[in-house]
C-alpha positions in Angstrom: 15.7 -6.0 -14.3 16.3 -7.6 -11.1 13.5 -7.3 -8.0 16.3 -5.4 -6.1 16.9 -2.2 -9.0 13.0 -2.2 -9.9 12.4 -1.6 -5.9 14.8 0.8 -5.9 13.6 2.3 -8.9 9.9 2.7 -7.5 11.1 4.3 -4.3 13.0 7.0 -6.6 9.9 7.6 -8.9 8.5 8.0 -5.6 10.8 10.3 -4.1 11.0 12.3 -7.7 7.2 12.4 -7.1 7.5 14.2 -3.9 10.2 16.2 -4.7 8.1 17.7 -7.8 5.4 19.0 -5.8 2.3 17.6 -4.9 -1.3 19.0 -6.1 -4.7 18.4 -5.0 -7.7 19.6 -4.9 -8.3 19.4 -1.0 -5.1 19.2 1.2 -5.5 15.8 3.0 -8.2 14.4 1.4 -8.6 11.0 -0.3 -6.6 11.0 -4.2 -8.7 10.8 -7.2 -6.3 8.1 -8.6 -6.8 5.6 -5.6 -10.7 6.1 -4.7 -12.8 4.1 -4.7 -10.6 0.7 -5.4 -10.0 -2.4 -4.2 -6.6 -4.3 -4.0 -5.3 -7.4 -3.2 -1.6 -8.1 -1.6 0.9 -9.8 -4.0 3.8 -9.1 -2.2 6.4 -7.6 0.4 9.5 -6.4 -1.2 12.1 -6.0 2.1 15.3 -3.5 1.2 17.3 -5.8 3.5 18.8 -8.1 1.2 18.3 -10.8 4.2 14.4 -10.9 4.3 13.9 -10.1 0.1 10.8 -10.8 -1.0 7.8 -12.4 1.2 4.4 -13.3 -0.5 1.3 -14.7 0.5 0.2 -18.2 0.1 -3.3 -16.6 -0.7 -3.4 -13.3 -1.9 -7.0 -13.3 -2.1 -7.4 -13.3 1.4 -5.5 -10.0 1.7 -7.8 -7.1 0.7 -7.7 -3.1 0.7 -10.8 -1.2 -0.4 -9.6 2.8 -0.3 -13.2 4.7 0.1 -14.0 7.6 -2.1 -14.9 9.3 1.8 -11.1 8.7 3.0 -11.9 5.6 5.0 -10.2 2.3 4.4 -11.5 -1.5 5.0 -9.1 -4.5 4.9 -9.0 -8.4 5.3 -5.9 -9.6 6.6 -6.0 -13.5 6.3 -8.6 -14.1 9.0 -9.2 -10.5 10.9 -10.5 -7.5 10.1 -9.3 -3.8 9.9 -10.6 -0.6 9.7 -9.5 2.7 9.4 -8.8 6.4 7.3 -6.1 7.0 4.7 -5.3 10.1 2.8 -3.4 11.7 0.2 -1.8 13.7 -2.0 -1.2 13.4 -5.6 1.6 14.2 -7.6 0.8 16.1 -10.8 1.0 13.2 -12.5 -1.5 11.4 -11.3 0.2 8.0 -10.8 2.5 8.8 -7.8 2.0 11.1 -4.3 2.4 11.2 -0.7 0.1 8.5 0.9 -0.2 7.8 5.3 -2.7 5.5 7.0 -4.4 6.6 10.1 -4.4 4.2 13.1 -6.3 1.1 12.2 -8.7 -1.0 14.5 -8.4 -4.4 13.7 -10.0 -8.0 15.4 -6.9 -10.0 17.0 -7.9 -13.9 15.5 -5.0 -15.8 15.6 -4.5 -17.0 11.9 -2.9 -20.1 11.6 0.6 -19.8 10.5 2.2 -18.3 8.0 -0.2 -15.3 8.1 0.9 -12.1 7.3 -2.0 -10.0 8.7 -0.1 -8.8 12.2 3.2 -7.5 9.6 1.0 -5.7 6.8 -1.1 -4.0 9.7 1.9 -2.9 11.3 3.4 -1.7 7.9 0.6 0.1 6.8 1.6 2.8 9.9 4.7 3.8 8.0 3.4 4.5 4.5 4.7 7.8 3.1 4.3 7.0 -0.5 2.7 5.6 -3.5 3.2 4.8 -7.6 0.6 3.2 -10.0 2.9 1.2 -12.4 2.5 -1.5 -14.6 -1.5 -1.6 -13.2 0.3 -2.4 -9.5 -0.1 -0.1 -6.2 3.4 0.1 -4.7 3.5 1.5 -0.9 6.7 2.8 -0.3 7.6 2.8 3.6 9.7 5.0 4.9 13.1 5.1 5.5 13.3 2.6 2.5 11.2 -0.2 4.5 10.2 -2.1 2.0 7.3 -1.8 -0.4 3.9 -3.5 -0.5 2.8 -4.6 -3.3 -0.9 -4.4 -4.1 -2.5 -5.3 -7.7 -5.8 -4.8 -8.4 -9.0 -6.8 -6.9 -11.4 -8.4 -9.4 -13.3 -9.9 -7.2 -14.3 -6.7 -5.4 -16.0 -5.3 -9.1 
């Protein structure tokens, strides 16, 4: 299946997600499914055909740790960020509505080609995530693109 249908296909298992109805246990608060875990970037999948896919040279230096208390921590390349998250799960468990809260994040310029300044930015316009294939996709909205996170070994 080619990068552009399985995209396409995680923003519908999304959107099917949503659709459904979403449970949890406290409106607002922090999923079961994503906290606590740590995640490192793999990838920006763009819907525009012109950008495609944009990776990192290093993932490793692209972290997300989701706190259990609805509080998020990132590395972006060489800065910092901080800032809440929260959800809502699907009755599935793998999908759900997801947003980021503003973040506050140190302004190092990292030597080109960083992707910290894009992913910060990105993270604002989160609506939606799936669990598949051990992966964290972050749909945008307005089919934006998708981030890509897979889990971060390091961080156990």
């Amino acid at each position: 299946m080619n990068r552009r249908l399985r995209s396409c296909a995680v923003i519908v298992c999304c959107v099917v997600a949503l659709a459904s109805g979403c449970t949890t246990g406290a409106p607002g608060g922090p999923a079961a499914t994503l906290a606590p875990s740590s995640w490192r970037f793999v990838e920006f999948q763009s819907m525009d055909d012109a950008i495609g896919t944009t990776r990192p040279e290093d993932p490793a230096r692209y972290t997300m740790t989701l706190n259990a208390d609805g509080t998020v921590a990132l590395q972006l390349d060489c800065n910092r960020a901080s800032g809440t998250w929260s959800s809502e799960p699907a009755a599935d468990g793998t999908s759900g509505a997801l947003t980021f809260g503003p973040l506050a994040m140190t302004r190092a310029f990292c030597p080109p080609p960083s992707m910290d300044q894009s992913i910060a930015m990105q993270l604002g316009f989160v609506r939606s995530f799936v669990r598949s294939g051990g992966r964290l996709h972050l749909a945008l909205m307005a089919d934006g693109g998708i981030l890509v996170w897979e889990p971060d070994a390091a961080a156990r």
